[in-house]
C-alpha positions in Angstrom: 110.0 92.3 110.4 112.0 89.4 109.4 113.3 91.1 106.5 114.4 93.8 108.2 116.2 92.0 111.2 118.2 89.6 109.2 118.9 91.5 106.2 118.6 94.9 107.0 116.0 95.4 104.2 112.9 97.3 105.0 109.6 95.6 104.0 107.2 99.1 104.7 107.4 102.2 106.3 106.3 100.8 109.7 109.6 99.0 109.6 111.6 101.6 107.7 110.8 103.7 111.2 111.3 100.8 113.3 114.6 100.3 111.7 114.8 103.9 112.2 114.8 103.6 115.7 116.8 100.5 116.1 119.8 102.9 114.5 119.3 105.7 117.2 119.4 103.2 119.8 122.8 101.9 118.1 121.3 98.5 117.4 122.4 97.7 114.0 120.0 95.2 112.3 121.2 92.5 110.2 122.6 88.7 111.0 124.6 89.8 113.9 121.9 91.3 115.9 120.8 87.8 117.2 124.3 87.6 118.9 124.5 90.7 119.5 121.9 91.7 121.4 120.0 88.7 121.7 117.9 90.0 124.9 116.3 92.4 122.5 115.5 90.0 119.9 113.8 87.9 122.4 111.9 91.0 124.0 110.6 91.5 120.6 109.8 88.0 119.7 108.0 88.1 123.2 106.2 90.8 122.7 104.7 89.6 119.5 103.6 86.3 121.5 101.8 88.0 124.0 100.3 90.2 121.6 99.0 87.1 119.3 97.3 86.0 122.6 95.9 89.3 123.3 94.7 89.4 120.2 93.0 85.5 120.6 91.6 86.6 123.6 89.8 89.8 122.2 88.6 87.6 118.8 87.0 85.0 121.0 85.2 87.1 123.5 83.6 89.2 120.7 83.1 86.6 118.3 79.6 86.4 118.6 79.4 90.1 118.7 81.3 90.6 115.1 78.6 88.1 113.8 75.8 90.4 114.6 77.2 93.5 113.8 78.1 91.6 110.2 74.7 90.0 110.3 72.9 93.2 110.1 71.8 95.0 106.9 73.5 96.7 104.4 71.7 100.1 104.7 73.1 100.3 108.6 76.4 99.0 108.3 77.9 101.2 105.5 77.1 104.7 107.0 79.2 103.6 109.8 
């Protein structure tokens, strides 16, 4: 994502659509889209925060479930 907001330079294909996107929209990526349209940039940075506690939240609740499941025996874990 950096990449692709500050120098227009797709790192994958997730961002080569999300770029994609930002062009039918008419936001332009590169260094100017942090003046630009700064209440997008923040709406994206904001939604990667909330999603980094999300995820938190989800890896300690089932932390000691993901130790069982990897605690089990080969012979039942690589069918699945």
């Amino acid at each position: 994502m950096i990449p692709m907001l500050t120098l227009s330079i797709p790192g994958d294909d997730v961002a080569a659509l999300l770029m994609g996107a930002f062009l039918i929209h008419g936001l332009t990526p590169g260094p100017l889209i942090f003046f630009e349209h700064t209440e997008t940039i923040y709406a994206i940075f904001a939604g990667f925060l909330i999603t980094d506690l999300f995820l938190l939240g989800i890896a300690k609740l089932g932390f000691r479930f993901f130790v069982k499941v990897a605690s089990l025996r080969r012979y039942y874990i690589f069918p699945v």
